[in-house]
C-alpha positions in Angstrom: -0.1 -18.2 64.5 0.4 -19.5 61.1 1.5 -17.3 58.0 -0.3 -17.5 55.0 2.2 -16.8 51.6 0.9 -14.5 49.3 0.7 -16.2 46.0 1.1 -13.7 42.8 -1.5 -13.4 40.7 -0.1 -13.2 36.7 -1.7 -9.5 35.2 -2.0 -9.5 31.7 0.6 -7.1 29.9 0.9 -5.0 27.5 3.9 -7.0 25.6 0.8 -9.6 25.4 -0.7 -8.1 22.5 -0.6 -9.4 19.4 0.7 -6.3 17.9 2.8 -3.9 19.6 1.1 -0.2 20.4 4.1 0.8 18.3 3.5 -1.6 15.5 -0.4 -0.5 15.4 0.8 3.1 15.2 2.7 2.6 12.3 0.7 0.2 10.9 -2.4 2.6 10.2 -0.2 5.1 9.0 1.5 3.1 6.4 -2.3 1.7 5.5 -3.2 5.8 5.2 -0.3 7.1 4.1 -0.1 4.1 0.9 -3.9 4.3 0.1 -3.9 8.4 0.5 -1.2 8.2 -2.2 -2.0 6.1 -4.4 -5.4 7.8 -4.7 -4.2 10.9 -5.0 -1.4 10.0 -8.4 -4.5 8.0 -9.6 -6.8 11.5 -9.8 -4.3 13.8 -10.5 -2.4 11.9 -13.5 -5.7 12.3 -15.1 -6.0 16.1 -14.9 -4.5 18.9 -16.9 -0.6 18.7 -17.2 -0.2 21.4 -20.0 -1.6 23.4 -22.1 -1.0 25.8 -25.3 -2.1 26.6 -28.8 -1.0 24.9 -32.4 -1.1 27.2 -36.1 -4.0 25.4 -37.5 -4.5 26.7 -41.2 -3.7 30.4 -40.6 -5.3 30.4 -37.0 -4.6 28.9 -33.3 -6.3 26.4 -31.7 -5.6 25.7 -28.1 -4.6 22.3 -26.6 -3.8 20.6 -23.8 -3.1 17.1 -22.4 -3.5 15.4 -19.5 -0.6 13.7 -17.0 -1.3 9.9 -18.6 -0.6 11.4 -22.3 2.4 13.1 -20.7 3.7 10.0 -19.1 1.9 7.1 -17.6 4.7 6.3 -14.9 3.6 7.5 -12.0 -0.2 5.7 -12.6 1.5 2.3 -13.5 3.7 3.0 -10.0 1.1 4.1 -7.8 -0.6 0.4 -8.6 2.0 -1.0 -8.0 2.7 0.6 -4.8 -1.0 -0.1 -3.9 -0.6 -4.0 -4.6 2.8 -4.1 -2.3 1.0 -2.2 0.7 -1.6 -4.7 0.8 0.9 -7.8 -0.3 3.1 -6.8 2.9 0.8 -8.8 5.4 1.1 -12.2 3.1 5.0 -12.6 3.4 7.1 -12.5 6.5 10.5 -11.6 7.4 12.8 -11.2 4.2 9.8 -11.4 1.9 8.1 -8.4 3.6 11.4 -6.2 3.3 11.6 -7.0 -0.4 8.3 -5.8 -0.4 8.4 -3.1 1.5 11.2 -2.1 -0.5 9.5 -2.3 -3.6 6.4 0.1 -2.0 9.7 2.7 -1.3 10.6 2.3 -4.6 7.6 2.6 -6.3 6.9 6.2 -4.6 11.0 7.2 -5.2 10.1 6.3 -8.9 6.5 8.2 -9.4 7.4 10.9 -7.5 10.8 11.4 -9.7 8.5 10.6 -13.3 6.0 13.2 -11.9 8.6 16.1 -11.3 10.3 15.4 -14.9 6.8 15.5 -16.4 6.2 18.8 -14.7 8.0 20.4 -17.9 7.8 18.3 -20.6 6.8 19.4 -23.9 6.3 16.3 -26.1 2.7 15.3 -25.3 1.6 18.5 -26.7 3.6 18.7 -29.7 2.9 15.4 -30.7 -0.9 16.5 -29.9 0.0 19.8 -32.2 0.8 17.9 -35.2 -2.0 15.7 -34.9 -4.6 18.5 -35.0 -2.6 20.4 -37.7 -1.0 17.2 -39.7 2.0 18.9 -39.6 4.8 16.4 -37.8 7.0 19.4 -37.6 4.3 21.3 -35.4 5.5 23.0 -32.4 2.9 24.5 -29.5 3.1 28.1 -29.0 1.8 29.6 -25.7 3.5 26.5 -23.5 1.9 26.4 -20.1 2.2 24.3 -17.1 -0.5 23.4 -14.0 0.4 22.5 -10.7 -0.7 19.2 -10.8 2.2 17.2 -11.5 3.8 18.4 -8.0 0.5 17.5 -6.8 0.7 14.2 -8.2 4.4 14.0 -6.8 3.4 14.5 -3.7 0.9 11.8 -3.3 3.8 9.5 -4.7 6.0 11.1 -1.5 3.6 9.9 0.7 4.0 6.1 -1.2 7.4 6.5 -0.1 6.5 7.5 3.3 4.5 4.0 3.5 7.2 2.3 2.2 10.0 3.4 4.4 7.3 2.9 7.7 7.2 -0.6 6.0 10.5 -0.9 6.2 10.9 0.5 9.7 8.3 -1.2 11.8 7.1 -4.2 9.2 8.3 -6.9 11.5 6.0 -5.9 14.2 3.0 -6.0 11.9 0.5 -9.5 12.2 0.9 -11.0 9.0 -2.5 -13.2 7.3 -3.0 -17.0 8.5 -0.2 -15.9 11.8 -2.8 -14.8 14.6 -2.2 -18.5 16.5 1.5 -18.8 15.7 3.4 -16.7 17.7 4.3 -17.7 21.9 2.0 -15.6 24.1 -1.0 -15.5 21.8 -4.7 -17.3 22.1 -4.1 -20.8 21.5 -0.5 -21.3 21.1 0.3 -24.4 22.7 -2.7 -25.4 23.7 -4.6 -28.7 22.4 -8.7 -29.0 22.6 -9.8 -31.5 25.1 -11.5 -34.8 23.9 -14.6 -34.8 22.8 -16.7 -36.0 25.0 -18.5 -39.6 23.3 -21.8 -38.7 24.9 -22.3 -35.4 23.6 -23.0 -36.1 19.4 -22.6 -32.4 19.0 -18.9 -32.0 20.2 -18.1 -34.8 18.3 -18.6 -33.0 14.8 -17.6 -29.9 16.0 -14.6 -32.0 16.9 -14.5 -33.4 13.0 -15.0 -29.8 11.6 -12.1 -28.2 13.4 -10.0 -31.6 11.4 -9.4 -33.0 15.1 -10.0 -37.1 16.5 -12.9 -36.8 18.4 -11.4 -39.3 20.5 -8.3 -37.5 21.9 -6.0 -39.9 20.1 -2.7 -39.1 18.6 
């Protein structure tokens, strides 16, 4: 009675994928976290920081300025933080930490420019002795809004996309590399010959920059 050998059958795995589950994870969130933030420095930088009144020929008149007349830091960071998020999938190993270091940074740095803004008073004096043409003028009445904490915090979450960057960047695909890592579609592999009898494969063969005739 003969024995037949079983034979294993390769399954696919996980460890296959281009991306780790991990690196996908982490991926998105950077991608939401970076975006979520940026947006949110961009809107609130342009709302109302402060607010108060100026002595305007015996009277008051009431002022206020907005987060880019206070300081434009955190708007100028928050692009910049932007372009690194997306400028992280064109460079590879120590070119993608610089980068990601710089998204860190750039959050760090808003977030910090935001919170120091918070209680600044210059934008509106310098705003008072505009109106009154007084260079001395001082606002009375100073008041503050909430929204450069707000504006911090969407630089915190920058930060956050940075420091994910940081953490999990080398398992993210990176533009142009789909074919150039062991284990994924076509790595290794060359295209059959062309077959001569078949015009079509032959300039399929010529569009992919191959010799339609199999030669080295």
């Amino acid at each position: 009675m003969g024995y037949v050998s079983a034979v294993p059958v390769p399954q696919p795995r996980a460890v296959r994928a281009a991306v780790p589950a991990g690196g996908r994870r982490s991926l998105a969130a950077a991608l939401l976290l970076g975006a979520l933030g940026a947006t949110v420095v961009l809107l609130s930088a342009g709302q109302t920081w402060a607010g108060g009144a100026a002595s305007v020929g015996g009277g008051s008149v009431a002022i206020k300025v907005d987060g880019a007349s206070v300081t434009g830091v955190p708007t100028a960071l928050a692009i910049v933080g932007l372009a690194a998020l997306f400028a992280v999938f064109a460079v590879r190993r120590t070119g993608r930490t610089l980068v990601a270091g710089l998204l860190a940074l750039s959050g760090a740095g808003a977030a910090l420019a935001a919170v120091l803004g918070a209680s600044d008073s210059a934008a509106l004096n310098a705003e008072a002795a505009r109106i009154s043409g007084d260079t001395a003028a001082a606002v009375a009445d100073l008041t503050h809004t909430a929204w450069p904490y707000v504006t911090a915090a969407g630089a915190v979450l920058i930060l956050l996309a940075g420091l994910l960057a940081l953490r999990f960047g080398k398992n993210w695909p990176a533009m142009g590399g789909r074919y150039e890592r062991s284990g994924t579609p076509g790595a290794g592999r060359r295209a059959p010959a062309a077959d001569p009898d078949r015009p079509e494969e032959l300039w399929k063969a010529l569009d992919r920059g191959e010799d339609p005739t199999g030669g080295e």
